[in-house]
C-alpha positions as CSV (number, residue, x, y, z in Angstrom):
1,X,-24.8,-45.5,-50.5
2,X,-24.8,-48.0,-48.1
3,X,-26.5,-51.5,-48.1
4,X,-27.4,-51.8,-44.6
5,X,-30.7,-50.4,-42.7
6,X,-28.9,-48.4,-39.3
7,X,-30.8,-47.4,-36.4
8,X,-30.1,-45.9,-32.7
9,X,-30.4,-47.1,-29.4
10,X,-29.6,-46.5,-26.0
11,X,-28.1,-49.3,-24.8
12,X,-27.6,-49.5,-20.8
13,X,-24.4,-50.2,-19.4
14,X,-23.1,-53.8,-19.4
15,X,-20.8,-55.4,-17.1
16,X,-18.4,-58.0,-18.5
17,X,-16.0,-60.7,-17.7
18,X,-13.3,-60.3,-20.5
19,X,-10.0,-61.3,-21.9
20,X,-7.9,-58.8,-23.7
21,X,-6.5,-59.9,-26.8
22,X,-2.8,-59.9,-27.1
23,X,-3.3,-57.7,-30.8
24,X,-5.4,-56.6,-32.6
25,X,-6.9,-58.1,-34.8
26,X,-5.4,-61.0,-34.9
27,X,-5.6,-61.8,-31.5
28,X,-9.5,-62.2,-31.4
29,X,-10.2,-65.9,-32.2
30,X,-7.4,-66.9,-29.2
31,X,-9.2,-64.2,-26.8
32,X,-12.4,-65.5,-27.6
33,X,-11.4,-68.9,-27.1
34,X,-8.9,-68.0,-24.1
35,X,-12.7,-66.9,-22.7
36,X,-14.6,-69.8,-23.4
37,X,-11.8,-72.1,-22.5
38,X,-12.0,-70.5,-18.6
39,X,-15.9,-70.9,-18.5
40,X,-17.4,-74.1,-18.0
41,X,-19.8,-74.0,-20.4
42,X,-20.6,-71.2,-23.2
43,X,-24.1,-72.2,-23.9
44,X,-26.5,-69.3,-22.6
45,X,-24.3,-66.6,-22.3
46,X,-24.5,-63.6,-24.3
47,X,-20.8,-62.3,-25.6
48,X,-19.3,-58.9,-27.1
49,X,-16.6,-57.9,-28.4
50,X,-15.4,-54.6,-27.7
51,X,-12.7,-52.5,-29.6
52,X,-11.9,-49.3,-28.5
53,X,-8.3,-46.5,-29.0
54,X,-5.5,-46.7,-27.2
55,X,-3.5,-43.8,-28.2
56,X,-2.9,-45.0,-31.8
57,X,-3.5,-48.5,-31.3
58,X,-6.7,-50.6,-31.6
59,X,-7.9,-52.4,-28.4
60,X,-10.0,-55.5,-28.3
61,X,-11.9,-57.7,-25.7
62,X,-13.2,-60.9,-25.9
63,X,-16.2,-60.2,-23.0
64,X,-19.4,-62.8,-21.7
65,X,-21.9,-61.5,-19.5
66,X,-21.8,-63.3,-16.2
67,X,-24.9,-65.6,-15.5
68,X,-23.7,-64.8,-11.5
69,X,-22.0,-62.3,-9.6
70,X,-19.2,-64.4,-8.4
71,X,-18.2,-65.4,-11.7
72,X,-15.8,-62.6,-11.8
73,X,-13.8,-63.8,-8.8
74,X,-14.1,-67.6,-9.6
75,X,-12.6,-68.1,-13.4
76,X,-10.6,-65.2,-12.4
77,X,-11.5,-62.6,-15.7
78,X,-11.5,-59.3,-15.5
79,X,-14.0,-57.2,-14.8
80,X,-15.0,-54.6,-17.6
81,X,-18.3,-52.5,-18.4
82,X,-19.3,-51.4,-21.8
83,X,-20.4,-48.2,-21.0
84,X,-24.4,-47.0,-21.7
85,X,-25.2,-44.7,-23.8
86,X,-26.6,-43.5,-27.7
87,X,-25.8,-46.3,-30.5
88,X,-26.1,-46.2,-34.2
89,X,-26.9,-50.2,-35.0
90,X,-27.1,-52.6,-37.6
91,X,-27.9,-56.3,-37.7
92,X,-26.0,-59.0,-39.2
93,X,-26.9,-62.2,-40.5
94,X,-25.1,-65.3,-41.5
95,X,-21.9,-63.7,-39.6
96,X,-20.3,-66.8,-39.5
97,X,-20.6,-68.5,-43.0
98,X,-19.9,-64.9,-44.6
99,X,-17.7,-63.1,-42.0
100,X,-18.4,-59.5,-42.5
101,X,-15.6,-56.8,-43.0
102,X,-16.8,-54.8,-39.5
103,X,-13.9,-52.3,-39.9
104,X,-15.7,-51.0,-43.2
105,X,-19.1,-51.6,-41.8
106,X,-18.0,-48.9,-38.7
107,X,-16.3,-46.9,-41.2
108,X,-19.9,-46.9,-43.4
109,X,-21.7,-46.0,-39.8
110,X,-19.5,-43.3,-39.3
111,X,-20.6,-41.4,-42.2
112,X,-24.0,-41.2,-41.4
113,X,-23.4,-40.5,-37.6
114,X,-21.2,-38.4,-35.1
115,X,-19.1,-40.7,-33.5
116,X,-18.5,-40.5,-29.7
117,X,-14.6,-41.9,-29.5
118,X,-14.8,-41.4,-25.8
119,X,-16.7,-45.1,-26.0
120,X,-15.7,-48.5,-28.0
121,X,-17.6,-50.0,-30.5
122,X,-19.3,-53.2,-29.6
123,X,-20.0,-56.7,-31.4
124,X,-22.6,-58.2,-30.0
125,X,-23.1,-61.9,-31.1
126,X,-26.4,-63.2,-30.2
127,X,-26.5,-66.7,-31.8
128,X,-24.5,-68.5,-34.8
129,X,-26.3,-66.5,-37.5
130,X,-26.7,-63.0,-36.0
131,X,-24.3,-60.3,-35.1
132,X,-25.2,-56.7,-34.2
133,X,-22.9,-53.5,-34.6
134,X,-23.1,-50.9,-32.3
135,X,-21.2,-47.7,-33.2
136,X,-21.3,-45.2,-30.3
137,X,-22.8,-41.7,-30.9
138,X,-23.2,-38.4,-29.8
């Protein structure tokens, strides 16, 4: 039985500035930080991390909202949108001083819901002490 209290949602789509990291998951603290290092400041923005299938291989991108439209054209990220759609959800706390195992957590989500592949699952960190999960559903 699981520990955590899921939910669904329909989250609208969200389009991203983002930085693909070079592996997975290693890669993730130098994509985030490739990220923050091309913005001029981090403070206000809202960031995700997305990881999705390629073929066999797990995917991830470091992603910030823009504050602007031509943010996309002037630190030169690519453009990406997390597409909308049905969630399952769960809320983190204290992500950062106990980092949470997210592959289980997904893995935990999965049993209680049909996952749609077709979309990637989404970190959503909204301040130093909360995370939310968002495994997509059908």
């Amino acid at each position: 039985m699981s520990t955590y209290i899921y939910q669904t949602n329909y989250l609208p789509a969200v389009q991203v500035m983002s930085i693909k990291a070079d592996s997975f998951p290693k890669g993730i603290i130098t994509a985030f930080a490739r990220l923050e290092n091309a913005l001029p400041s981090p403070k206000g923005r809202r960031f995700y991390g997305v990881r999705y299938n390629i073929g066999t291989e797990i995917a991830y991108r470091a992603c910030v909202v823009p504050l602007v439209e031509g943010e996309f054209e002037l630190y030169g990220l690519e453009r990406f949108t997390i597409p909308a759609g049905q969630y399952a959800q769960v809320m983190l706390c204290n992500w950062q001083s106990e980092p949470p195992q997210t592959k289980a957590i997904f893995k935990d989500m999965a049993q209680y819901f049909a996952q749609d592949t077709s979309r990637p699952q989404i970190e959503f960190y909204k301040n130093a002490n909360e995370m939310w999960l968002y495994l997509p559903i059908l």
